[in-house]
N, C-alpha and C positions, 0 to 999 in steps of 0.2 A: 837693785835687781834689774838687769837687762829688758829694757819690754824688747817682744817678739813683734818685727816686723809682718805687715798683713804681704803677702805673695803678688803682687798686681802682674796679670797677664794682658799684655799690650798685640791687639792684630793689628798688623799693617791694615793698607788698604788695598794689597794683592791679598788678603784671605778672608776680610772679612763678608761676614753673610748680610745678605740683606734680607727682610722680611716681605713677601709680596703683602701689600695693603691690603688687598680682598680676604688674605688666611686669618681666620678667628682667634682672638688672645687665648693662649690655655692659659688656664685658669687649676689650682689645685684640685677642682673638685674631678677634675678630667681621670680617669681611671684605666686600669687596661689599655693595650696597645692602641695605637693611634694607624689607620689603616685609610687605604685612597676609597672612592664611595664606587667604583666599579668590582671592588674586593666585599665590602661589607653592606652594601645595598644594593638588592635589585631592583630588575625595572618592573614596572607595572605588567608588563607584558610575562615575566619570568613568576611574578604571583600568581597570576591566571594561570596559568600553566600547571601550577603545584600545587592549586586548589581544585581543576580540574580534573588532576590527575589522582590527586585524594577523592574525590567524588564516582568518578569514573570504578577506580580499584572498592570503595565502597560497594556503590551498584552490583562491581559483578561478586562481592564477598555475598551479597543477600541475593543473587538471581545467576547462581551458576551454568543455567543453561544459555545464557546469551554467552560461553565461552567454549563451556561442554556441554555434548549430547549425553554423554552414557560414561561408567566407570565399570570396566568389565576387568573380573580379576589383578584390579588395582592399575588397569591400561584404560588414558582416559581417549573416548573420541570425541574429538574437537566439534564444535558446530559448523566449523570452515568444512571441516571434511564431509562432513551428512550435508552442507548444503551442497558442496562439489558435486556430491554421488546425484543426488536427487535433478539436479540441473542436467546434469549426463543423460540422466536415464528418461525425464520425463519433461525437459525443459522446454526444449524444443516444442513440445505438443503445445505444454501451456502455456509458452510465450503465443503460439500461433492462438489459441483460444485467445486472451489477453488484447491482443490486437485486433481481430475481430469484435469482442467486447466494444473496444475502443472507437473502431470504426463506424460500427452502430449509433454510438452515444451520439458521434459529432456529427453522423450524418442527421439522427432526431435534432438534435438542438438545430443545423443547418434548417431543414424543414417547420422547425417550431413544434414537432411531435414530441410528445411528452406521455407519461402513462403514472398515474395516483397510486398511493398504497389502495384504495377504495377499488379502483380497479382490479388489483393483484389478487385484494382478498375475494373480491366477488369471481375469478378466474377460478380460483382454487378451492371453491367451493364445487364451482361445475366439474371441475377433477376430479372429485371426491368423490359424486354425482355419480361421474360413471364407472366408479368403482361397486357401487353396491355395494348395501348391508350398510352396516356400521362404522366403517372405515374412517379413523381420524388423520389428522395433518400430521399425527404423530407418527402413526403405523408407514404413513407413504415416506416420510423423512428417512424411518428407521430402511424401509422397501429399498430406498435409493442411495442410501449412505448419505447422507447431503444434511447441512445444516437448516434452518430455517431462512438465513439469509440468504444462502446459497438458494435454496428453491425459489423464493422471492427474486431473485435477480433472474433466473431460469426465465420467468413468469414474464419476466418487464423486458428480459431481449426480445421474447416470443411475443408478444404485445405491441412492442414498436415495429419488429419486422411485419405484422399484419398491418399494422397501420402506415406505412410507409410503402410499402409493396401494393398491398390492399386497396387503396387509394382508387385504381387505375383499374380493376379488377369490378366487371359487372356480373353480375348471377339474374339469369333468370328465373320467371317464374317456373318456368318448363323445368330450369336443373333442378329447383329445387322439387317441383314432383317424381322426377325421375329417380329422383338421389331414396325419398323416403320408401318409392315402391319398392325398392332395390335393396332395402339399408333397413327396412322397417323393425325387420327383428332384433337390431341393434342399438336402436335410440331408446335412451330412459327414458324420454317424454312419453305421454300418452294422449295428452290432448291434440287439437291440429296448431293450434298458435304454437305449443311449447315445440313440436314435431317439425314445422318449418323453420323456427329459429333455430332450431338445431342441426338442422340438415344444410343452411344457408352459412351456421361457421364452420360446420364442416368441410362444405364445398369450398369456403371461402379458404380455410388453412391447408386444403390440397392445391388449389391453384396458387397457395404463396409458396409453398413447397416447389411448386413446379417453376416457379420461377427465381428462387433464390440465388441456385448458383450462376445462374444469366447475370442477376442483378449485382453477387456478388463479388465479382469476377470486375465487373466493371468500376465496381465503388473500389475496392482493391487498384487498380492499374491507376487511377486518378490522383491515388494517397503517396505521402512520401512515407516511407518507412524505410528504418536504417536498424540493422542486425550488428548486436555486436557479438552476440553466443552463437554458437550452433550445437 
């Protein structure tokens, strides 16, 4: 019986391939297509991405309102739109409050003026003071719409403006008698000490009054501030 020649396929050396030394031997355990590493791996940078973007869509699956405001008969409004409106309408005002805030602060630190919570709470006690009756922190919060912190911060501009305006500002003895003969049926004190100390920050928070917008007109013109809403 004839044996069957084995077929031997001969490449020249115009076809044959060469193997770059650095490509890894396959090996049979090798599976599925074999593909370049810009195709089947990404970069570190392409991770982070798709982990934050899983995170991100997470967040807002559990806190719908950092996307939407409201769903009104199945019509959603966006948070982008209610913050547009709200900046149109009242933006302007409380950027200019904001920056006044701001001006404040750096001018105390400038000075080294500072004001305590101890402060704030003993302020707000004499508040309350000249409310009469029973009046709590709670009633004037609810009086004012304001939060707690909001009052407290109220408290701490009106405190540094006294003390940094206040500063420069002399009362005498004279205002302060004038002030009580004048003013007498309006002071909660009843003794003479409590009745002069009262009549002394009175006088003193009308002459800062009287001189704020001098003062703040000037701290204004000295600051740089740059607008990019209107």
């Amino acid at each position: 019986m004839a044996t069957k020649k084995k077929k031997t396929t001969i490449l020249s050396h115009k076809t044959s391939v060469k193997i770059p030394a650095e490509m890894p031997p396959l090996t049979m355990e090798t599976k599925g297509p074999v593909c370049c590493a810009s195709c089947c791996h990404l970069s570190k940078t392409g991770i982070v991405a798709i982990i934050l973007g899983i995170i991100i869509l997470g967040l807002i699956g559990v806190n719908k309102g950092w996307v939407i405001a409201a769903v009104v008969n199945n019509k959603p409004i966006f948070r982008l739109t209610l913050n547009t409106a709200l900046v149109s309408r009242y933006g302007t005002q409380t950027l200019e409050n904001m920056i006044s805030e701001q001006l404040i602060a750096d001018e105390a630190k400038r000075q080294k003026v500072s004001v305590t919570q101890k402060e704030i709470d003993a302020q707000q006690q004499e508040i309350l003071k000249s409310f009469g009756g029973n009046v709590t922190i709670e009633d004037v919060l609810k009086y004012q719409g304001m939060t707690k912190a909001d009052f407290d911060q109220q408290i701490r501009l009106q405190m540094l403006l006294t003390k940094i305006i206040g500063k420069d500002i002399t009362i005498s003895d004279e205002d302060v008698t004038n002030y009580i003969a004048t003013n007498e049926s309006t002071l909660v004190a009843t003794d003479s000490d409590g009745m002069k100390k009262e009549a002394k920050d009175a006088i003193l928070m009308q002459k800062v009054g009287e001189q704020l917008q001098t003062w703040y007109a000037a701290l204004k013109e000295k600051a740089k501030i740059y607008r990019f809403i209107k």
